[in-house]
VMD Tcl script that builds the backbone (N, CA, C; Angstrom):
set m [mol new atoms 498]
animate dup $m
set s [atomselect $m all]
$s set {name element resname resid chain x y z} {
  {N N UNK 1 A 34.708 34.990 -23.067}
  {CA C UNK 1 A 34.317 33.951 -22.156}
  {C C UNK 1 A 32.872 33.608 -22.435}
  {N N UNK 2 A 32.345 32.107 -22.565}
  {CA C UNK 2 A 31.370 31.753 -23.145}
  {C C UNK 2 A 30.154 31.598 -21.593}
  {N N UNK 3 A 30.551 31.719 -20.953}
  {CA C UNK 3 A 29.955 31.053 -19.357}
  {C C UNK 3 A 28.742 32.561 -19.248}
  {N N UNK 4 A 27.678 32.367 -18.196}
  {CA C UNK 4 A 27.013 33.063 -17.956}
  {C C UNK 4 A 27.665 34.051 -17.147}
  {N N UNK 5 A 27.992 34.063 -16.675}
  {CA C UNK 5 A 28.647 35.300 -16.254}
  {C C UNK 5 A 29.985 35.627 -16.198}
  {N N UNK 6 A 30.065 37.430 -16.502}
  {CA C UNK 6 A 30.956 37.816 -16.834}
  {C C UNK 6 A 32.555 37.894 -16.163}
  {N N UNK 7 A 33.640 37.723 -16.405}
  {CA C UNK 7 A 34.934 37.718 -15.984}
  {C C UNK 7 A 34.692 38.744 -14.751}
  {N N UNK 8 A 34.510 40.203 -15.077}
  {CA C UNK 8 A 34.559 40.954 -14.490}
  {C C UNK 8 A 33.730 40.575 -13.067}
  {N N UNK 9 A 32.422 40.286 -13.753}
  {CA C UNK 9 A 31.517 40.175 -12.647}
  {C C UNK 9 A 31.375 38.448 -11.581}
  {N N UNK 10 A 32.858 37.454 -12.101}
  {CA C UNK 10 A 33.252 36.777 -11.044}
  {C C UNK 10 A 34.334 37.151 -10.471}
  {N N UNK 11 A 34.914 38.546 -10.838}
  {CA C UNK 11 A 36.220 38.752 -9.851}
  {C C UNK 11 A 35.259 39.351 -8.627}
  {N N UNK 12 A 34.569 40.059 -9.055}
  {CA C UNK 12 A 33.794 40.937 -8.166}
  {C C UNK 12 A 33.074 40.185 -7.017}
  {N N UNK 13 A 32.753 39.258 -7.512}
  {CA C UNK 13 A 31.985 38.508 -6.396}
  {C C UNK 13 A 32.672 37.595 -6.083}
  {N N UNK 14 A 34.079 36.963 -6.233}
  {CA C UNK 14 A 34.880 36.396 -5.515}
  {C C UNK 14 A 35.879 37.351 -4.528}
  {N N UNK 15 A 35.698 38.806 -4.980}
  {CA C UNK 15 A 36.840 39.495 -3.849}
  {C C UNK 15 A 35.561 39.947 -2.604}
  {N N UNK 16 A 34.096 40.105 -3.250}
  {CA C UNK 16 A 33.166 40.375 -1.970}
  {C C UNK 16 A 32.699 39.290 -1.378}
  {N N UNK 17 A 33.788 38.160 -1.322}
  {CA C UNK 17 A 33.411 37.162 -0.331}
  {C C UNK 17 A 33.511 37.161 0.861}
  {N N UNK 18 A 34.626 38.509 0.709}
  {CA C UNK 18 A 35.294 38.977 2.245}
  {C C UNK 18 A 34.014 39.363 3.308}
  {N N UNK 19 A 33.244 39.646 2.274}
  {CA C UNK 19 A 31.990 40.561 3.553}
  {C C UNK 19 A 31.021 39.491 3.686}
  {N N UNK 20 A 31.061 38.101 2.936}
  {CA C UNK 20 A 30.056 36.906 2.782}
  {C C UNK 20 A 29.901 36.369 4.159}
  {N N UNK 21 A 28.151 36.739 4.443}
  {CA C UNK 21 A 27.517 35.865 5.655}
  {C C UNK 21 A 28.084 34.344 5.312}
  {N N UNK 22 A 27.213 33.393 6.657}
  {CA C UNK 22 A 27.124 32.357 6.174}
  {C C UNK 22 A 25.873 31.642 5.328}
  {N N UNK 23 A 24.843 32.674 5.196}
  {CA C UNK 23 A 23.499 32.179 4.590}
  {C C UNK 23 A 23.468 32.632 3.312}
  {N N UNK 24 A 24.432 33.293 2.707}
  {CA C UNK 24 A 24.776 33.818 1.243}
  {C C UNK 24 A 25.741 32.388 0.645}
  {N N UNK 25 A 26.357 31.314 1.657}
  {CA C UNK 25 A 26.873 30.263 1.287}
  {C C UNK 25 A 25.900 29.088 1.157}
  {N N UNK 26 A 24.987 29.343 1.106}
  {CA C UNK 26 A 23.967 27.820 0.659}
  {C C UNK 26 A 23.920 27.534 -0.759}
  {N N UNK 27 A 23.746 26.185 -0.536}
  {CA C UNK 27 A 23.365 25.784 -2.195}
  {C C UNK 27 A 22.394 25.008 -2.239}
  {N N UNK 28 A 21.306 25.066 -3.521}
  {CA C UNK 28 A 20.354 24.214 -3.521}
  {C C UNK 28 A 20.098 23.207 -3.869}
  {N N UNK 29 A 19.620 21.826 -3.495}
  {CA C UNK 29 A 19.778 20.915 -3.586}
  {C C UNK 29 A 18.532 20.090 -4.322}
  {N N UNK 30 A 18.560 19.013 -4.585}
  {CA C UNK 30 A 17.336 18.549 -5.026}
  {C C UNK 30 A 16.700 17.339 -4.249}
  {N N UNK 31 A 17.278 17.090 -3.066}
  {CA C UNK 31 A 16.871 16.152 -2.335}
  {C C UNK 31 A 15.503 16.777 -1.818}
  {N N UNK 32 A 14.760 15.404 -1.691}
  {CA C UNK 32 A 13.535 14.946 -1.213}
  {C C UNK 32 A 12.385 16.453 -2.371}
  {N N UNK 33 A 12.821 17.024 -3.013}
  {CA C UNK 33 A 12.062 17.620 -3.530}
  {C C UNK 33 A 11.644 19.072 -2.925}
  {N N UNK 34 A 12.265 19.370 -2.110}
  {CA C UNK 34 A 12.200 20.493 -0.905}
  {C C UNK 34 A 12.660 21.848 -1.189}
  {N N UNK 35 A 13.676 21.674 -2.189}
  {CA C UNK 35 A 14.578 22.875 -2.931}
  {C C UNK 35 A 14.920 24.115 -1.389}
  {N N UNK 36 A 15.051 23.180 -0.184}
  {CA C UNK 36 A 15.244 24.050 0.731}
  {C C UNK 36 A 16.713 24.105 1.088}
  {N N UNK 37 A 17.191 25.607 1.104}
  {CA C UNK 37 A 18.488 25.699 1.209}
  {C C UNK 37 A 19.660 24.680 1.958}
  {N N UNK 38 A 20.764 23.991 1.733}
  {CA C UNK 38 A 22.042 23.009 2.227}
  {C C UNK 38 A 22.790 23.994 2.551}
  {N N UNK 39 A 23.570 24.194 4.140}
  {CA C UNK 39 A 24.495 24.822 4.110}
  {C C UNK 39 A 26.053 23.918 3.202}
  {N N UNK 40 A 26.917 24.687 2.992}
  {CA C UNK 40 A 27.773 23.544 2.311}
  {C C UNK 40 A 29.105 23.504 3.824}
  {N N UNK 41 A 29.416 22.423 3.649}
  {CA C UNK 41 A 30.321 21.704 4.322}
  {C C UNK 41 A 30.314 21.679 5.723}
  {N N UNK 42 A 30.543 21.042 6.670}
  {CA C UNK 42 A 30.326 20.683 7.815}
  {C C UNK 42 A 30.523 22.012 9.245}
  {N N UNK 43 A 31.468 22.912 8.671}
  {CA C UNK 43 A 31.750 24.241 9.550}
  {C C UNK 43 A 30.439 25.075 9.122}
  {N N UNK 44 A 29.791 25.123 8.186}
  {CA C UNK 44 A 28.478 25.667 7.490}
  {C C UNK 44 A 27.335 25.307 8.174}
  {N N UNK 45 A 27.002 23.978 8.583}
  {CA C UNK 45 A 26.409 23.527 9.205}
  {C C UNK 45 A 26.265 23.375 10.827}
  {N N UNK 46 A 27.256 23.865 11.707}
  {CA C UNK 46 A 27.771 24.332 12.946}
  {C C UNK 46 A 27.465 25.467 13.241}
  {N N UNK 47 A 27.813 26.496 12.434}
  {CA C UNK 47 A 27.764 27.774 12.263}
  {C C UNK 47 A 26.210 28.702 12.899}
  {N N UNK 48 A 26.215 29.259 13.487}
  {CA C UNK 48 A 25.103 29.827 14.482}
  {C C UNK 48 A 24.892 30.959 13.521}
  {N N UNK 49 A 23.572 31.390 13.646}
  {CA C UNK 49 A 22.895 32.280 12.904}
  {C C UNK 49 A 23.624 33.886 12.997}
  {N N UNK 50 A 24.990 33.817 14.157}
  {CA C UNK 50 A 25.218 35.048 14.270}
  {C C UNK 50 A 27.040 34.621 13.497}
  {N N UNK 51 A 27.069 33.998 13.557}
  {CA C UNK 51 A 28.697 33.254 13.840}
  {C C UNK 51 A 29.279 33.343 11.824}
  {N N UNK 52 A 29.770 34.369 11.741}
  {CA C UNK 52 A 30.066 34.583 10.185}
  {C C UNK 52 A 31.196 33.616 10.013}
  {N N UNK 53 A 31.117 32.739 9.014}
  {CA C UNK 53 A 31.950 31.663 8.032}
  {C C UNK 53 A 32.223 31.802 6.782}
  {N N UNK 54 A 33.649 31.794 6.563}
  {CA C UNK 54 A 33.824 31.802 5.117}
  {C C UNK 54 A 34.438 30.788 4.804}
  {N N UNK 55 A 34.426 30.552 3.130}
  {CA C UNK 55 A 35.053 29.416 3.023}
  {C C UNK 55 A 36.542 28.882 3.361}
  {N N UNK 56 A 37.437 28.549 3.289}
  {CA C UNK 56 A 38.769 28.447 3.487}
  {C C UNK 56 A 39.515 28.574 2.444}
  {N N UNK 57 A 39.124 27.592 1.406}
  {CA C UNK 57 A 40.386 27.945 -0.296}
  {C C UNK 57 A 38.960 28.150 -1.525}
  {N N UNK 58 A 39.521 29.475 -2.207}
  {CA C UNK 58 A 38.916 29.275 -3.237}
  {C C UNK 58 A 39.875 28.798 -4.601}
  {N N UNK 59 A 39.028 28.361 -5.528}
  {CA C UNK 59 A 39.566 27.848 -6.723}
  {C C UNK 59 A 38.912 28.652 -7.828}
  {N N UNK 60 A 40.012 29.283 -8.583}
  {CA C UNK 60 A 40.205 29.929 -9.736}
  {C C UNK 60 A 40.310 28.889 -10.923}
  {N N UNK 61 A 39.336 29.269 -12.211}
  {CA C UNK 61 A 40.258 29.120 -13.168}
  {C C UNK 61 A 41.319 30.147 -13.661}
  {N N UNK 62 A 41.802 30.098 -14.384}
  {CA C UNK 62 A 42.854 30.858 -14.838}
  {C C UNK 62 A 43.048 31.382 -16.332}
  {N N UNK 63 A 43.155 30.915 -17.123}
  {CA C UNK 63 A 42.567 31.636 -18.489}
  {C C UNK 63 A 41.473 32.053 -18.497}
  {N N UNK 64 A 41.243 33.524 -18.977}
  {CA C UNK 64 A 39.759 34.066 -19.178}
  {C C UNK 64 A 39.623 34.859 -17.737}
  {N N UNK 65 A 39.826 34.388 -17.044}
  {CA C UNK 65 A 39.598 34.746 -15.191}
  {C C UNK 65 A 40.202 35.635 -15.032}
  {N N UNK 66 A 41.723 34.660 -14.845}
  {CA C UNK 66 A 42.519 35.545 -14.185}
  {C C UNK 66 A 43.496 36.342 -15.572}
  {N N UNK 67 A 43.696 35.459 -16.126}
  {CA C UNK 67 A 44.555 36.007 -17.598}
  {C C UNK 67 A 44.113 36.565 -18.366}
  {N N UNK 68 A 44.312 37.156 -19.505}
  {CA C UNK 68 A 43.262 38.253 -20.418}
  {C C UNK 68 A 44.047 37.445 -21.863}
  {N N UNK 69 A 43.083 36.859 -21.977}
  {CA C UNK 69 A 43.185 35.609 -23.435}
  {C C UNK 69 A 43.494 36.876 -24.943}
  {N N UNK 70 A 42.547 38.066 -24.673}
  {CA C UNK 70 A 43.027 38.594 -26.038}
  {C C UNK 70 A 44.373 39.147 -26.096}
  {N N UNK 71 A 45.046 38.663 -25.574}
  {CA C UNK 71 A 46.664 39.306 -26.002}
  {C C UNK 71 A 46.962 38.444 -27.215}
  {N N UNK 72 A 46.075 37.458 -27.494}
  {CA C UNK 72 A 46.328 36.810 -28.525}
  {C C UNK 72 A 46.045 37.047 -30.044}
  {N N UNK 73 A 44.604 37.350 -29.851}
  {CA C UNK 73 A 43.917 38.605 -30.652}
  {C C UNK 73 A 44.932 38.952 -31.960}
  {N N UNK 74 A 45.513 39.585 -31.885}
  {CA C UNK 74 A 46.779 40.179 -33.052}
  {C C UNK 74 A 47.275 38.712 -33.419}
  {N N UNK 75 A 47.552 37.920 -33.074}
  {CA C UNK 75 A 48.226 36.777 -33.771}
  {C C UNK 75 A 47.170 36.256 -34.174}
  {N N UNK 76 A 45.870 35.719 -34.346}
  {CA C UNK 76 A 44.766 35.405 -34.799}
  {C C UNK 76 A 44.829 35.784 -35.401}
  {N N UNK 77 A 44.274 37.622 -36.002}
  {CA C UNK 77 A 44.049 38.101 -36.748}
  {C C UNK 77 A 45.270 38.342 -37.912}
  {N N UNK 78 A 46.424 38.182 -37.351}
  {CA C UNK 78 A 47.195 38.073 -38.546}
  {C C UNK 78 A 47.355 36.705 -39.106}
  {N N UNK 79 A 47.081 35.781 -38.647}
  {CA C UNK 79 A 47.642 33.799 -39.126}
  {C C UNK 79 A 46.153 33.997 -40.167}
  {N N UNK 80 A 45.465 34.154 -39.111}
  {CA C UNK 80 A 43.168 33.619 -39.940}
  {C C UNK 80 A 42.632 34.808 -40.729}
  {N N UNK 81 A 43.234 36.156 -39.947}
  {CA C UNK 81 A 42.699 37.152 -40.735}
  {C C UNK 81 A 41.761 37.374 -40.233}
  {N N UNK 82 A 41.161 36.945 -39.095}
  {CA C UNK 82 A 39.746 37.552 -38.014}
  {C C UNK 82 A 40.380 37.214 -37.017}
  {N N UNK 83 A 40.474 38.008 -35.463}
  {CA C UNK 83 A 40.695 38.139 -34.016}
  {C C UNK 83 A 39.579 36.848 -33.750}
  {N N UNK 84 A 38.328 36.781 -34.485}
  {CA C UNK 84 A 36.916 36.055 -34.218}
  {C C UNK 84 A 38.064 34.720 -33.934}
  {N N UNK 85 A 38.678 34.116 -34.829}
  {CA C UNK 85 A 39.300 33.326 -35.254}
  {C C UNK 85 A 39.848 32.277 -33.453}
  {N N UNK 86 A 40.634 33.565 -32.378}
  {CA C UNK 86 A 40.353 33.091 -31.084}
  {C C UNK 86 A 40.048 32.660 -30.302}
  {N N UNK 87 A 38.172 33.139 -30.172}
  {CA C UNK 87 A 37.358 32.878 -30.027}
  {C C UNK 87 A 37.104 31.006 -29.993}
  {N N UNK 88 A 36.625 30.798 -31.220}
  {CA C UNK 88 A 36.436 29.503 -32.203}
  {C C UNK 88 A 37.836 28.359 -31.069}
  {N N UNK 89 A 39.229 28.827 -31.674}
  {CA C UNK 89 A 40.399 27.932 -31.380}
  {C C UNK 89 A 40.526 28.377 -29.408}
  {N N UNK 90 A 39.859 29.012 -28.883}
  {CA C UNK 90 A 39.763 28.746 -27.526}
  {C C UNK 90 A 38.877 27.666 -26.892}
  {N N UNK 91 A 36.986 27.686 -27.559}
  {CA C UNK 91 A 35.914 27.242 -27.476}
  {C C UNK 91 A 37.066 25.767 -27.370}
  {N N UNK 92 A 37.096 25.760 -29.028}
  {CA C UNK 92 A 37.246 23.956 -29.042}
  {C C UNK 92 A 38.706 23.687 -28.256}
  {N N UNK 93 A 39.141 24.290 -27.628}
  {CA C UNK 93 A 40.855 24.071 -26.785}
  {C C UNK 93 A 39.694 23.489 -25.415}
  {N N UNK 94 A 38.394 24.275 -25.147}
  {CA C UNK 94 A 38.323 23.883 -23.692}
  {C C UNK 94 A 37.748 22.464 -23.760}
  {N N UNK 95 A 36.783 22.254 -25.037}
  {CA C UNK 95 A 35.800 21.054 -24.941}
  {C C UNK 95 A 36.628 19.859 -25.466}
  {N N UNK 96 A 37.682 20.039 -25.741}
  {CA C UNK 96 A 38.851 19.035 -26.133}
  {C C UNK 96 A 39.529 18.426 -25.003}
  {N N UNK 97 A 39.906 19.449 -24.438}
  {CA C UNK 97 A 40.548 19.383 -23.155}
  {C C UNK 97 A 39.582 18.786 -22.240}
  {N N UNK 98 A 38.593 18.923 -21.751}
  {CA C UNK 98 A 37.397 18.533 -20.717}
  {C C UNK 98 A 37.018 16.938 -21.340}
  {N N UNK 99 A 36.899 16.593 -22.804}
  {CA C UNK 99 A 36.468 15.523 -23.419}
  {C C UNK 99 A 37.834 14.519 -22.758}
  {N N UNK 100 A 38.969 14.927 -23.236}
  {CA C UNK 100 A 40.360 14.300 -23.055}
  {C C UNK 100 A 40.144 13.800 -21.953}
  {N N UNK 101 A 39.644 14.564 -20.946}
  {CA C UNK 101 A 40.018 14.348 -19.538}
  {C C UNK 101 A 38.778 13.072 -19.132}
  {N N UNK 102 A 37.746 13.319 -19.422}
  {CA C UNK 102 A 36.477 12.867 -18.833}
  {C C UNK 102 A 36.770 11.265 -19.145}
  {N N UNK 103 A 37.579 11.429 -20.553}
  {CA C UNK 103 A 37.643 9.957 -21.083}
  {C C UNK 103 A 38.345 9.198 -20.811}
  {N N UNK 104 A 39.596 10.068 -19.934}
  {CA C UNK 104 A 40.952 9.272 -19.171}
  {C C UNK 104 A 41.676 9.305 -20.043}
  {N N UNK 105 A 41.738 10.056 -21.309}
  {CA C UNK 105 A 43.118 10.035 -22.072}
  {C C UNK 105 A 43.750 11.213 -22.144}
  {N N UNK 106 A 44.300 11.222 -20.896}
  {CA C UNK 106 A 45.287 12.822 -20.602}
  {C C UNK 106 A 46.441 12.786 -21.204}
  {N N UNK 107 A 46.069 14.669 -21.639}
  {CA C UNK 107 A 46.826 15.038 -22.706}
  {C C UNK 107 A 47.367 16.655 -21.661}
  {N N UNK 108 A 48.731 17.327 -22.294}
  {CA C UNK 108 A 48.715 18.333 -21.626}
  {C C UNK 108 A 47.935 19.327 -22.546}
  {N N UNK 109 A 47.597 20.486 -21.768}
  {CA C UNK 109 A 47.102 21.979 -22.684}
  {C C UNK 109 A 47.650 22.331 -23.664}
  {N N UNK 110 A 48.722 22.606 -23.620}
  {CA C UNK 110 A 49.780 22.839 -24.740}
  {C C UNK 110 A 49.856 21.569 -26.185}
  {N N UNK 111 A 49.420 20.624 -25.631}
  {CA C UNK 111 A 49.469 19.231 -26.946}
  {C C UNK 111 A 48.455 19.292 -27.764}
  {N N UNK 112 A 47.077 19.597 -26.758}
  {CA C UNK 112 A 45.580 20.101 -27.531}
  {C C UNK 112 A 45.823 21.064 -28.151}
  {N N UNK 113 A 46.267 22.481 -27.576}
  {CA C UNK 113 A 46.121 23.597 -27.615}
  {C C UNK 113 A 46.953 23.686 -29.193}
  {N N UNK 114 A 47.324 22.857 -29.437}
  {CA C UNK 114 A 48.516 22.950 -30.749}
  {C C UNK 114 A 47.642 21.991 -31.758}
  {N N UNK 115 A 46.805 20.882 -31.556}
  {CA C UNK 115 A 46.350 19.861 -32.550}
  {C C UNK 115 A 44.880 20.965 -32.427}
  {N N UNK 116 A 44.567 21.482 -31.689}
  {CA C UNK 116 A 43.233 22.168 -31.907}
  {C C UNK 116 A 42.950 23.534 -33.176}
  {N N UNK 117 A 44.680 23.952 -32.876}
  {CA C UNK 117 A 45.112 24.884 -33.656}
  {C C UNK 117 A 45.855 24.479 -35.173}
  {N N UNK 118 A 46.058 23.471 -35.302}
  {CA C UNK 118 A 46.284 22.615 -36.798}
  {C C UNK 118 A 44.648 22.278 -37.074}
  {N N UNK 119 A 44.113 21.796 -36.490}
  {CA C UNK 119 A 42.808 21.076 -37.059}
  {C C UNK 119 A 42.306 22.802 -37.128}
  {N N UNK 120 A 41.996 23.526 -36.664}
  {CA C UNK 120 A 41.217 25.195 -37.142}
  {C C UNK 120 A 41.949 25.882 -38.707}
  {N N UNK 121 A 43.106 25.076 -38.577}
  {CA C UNK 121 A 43.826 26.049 -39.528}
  {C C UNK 121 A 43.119 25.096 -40.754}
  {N N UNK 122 A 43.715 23.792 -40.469}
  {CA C UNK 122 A 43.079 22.408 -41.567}
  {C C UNK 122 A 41.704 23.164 -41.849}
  {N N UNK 123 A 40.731 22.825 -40.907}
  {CA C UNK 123 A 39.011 23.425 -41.498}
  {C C UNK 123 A 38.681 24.598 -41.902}
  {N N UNK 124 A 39.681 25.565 -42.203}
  {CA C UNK 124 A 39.691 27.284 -42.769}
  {C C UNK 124 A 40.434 27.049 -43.861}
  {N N UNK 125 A 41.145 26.299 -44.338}
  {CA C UNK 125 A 41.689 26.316 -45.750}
  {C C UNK 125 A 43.164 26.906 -45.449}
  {N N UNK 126 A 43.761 27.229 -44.246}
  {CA C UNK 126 A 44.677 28.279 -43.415}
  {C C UNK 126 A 45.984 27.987 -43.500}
  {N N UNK 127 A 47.076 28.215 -44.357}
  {CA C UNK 127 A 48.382 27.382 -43.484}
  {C C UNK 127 A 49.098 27.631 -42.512}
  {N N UNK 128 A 49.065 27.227 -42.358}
  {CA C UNK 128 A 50.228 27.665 -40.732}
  {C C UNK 128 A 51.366 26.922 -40.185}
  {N N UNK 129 A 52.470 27.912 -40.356}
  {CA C UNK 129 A 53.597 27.255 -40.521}
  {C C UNK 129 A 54.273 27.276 -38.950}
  {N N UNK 130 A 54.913 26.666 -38.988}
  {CA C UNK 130 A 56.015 26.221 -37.667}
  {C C UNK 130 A 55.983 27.920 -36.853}
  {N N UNK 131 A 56.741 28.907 -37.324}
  {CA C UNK 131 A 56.479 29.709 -36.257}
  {C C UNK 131 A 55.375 30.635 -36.054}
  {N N UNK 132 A 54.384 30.609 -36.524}
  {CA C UNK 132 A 52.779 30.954 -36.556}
  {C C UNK 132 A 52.377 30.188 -35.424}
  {N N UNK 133 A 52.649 29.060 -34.972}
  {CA C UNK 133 A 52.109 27.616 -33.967}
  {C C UNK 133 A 52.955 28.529 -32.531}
  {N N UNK 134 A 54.452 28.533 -32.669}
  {CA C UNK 134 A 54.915 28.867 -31.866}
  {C C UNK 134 A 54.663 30.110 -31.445}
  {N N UNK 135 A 54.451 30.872 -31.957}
  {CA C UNK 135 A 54.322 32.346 -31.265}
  {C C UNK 135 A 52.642 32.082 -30.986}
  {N N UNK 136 A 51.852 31.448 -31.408}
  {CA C UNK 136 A 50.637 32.051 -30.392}
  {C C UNK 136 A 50.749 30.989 -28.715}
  {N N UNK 137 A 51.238 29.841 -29.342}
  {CA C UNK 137 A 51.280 28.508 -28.335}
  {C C UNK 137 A 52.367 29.247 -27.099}
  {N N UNK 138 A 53.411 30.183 -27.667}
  {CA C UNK 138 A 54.405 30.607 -26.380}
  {C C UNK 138 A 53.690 32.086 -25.897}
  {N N UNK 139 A 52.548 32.407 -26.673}
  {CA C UNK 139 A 51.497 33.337 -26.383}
  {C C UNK 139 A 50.735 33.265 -25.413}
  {N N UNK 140 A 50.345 31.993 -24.774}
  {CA C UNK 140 A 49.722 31.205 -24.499}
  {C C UNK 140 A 50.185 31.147 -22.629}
  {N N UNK 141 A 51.675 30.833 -23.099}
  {CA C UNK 141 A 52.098 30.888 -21.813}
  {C C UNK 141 A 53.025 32.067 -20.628}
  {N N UNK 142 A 52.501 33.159 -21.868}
  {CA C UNK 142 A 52.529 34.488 -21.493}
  {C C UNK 142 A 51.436 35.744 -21.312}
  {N N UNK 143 A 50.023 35.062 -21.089}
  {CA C UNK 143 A 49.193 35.928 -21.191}
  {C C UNK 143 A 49.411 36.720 -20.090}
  {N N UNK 144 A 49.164 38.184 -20.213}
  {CA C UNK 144 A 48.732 39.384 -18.779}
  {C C UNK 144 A 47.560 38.660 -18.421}
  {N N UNK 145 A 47.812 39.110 -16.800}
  {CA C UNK 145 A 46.901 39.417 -15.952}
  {C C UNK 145 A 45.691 40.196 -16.061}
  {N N UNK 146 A 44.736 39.839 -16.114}
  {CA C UNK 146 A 42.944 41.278 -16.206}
  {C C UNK 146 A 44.111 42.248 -15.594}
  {N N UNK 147 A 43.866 43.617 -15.744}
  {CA C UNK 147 A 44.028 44.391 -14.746}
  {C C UNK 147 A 43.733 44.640 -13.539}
  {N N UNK 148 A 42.774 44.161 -13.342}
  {CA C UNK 148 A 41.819 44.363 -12.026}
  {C C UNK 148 A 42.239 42.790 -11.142}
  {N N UNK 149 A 43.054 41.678 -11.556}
  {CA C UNK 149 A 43.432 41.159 -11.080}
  {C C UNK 149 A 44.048 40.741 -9.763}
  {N N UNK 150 A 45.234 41.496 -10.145}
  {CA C UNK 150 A 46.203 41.405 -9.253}
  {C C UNK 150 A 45.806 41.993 -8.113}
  {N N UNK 151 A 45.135 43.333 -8.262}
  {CA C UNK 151 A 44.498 44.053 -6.695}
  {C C UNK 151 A 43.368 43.055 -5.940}
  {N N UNK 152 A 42.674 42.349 -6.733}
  {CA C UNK 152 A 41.352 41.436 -6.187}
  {C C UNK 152 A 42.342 40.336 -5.463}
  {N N UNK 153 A 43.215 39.348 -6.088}
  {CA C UNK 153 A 43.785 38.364 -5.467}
  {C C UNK 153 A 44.503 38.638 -3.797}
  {N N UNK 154 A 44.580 40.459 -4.306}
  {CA C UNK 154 A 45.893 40.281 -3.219}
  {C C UNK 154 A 45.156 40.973 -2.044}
  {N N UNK 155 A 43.340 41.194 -2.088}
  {CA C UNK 155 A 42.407 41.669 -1.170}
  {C C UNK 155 A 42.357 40.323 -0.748}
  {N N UNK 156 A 42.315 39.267 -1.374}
  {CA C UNK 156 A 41.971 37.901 -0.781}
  {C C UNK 156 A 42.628 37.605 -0.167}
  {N N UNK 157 A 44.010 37.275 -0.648}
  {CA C UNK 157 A 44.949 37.210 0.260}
  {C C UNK 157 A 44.961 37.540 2.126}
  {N N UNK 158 A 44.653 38.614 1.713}
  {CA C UNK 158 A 45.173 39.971 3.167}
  {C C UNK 158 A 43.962 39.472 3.885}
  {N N UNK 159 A 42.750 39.041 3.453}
  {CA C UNK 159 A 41.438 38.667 4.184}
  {C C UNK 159 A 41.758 37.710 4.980}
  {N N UNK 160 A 42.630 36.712 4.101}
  {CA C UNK 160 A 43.356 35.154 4.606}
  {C C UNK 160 A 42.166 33.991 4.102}
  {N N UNK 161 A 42.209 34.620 2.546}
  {CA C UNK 161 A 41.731 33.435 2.005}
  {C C UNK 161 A 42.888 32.661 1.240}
  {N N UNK 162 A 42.897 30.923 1.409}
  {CA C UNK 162 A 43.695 30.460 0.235}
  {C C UNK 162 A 43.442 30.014 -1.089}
  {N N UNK 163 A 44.034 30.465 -2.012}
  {CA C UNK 163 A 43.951 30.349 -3.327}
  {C C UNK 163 A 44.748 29.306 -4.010}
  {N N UNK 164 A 43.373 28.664 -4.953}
  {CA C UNK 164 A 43.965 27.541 -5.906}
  {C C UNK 164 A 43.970 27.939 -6.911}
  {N N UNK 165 A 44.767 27.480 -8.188}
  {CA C UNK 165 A 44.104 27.449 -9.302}
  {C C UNK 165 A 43.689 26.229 -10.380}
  {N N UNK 166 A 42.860 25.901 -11.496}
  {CA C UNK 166 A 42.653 24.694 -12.109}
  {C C UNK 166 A 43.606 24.861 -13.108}
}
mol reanalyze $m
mol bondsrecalc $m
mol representation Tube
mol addrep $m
């Protein structure tokens, strides 16, 4: 995962939301130049200095997060011959996908996730034949769960938080 912080260390601080004041929910803003804390959303702003608020739904991503992307790992390293190889054909799966979208020409995951993985093989000199595509692409839609997953979601749960995912 390319993001500043670690998988591990956003499960962790999405399952200790359970114990989250409401002044650990501010965000900073740049109006008038003040950089003085915004509560976020209108129950945030109601909310009495004693009166604990949490949010209502959180939103997950889901690859990398909640799924554990190197199950793929072994099929990389056997098609490219480096696991690194993952890495690379994940990066450009997300900024493809985010570009696709931003530009209004929606595509599904699986359509990128397959032309991202011809064009990596194309720029490595790589061939890759019909079921090389399929087994990482149906790889794809079989990743495990982190381990530490399933126990964090289902603390949220029981707290009575609702869960999205992107």
């Amino acid at each position: 995962m390319s993001s500043s912080i670690s998988r591990r260390n956003f499960v962790l601080a999405a399952s200790s939301l359970i114990m989250t004041k409401p002044s650990a929910l501010l965000a900073r803003t740049g109006d008038e130049g003040s950089g003085e804390p915004k509560p976020l959303g209108e129950e945030a702003r109601r909310a009495g200095p004693d009166e604990e608020e949490k949010p209502r739904i959180l939103v997950f991503d889901v690859i990398e997060t909640m799924l554990d992307l190197n199950a793929l790992r072994p099929q990389f390293d056997r098609v490219f011959g480096s696991g690194a190889a993952l890495d690379e054909w994940f990066s450009l799966l997300l900024q493809y996908s985010m570009t696709a979208t931003l530009a209004g020409a929606y595509s599904d995951f699986g359509s990128i996730g397959k032309a991202v993985l011809e064009m990596l093989a194309n720029l490595k000199g790589i061939p890759l034949s019909a079921e090389d595509k399929t087994r990482i692409l149906q790889g794809l839609l079989a990743l495990p769960p982190h381990p530490e997953m399933l126990e964090s979601l289902e603390r949220l749960r029981s707290a009575g938080y609702r869960m999205v995912t992107l």
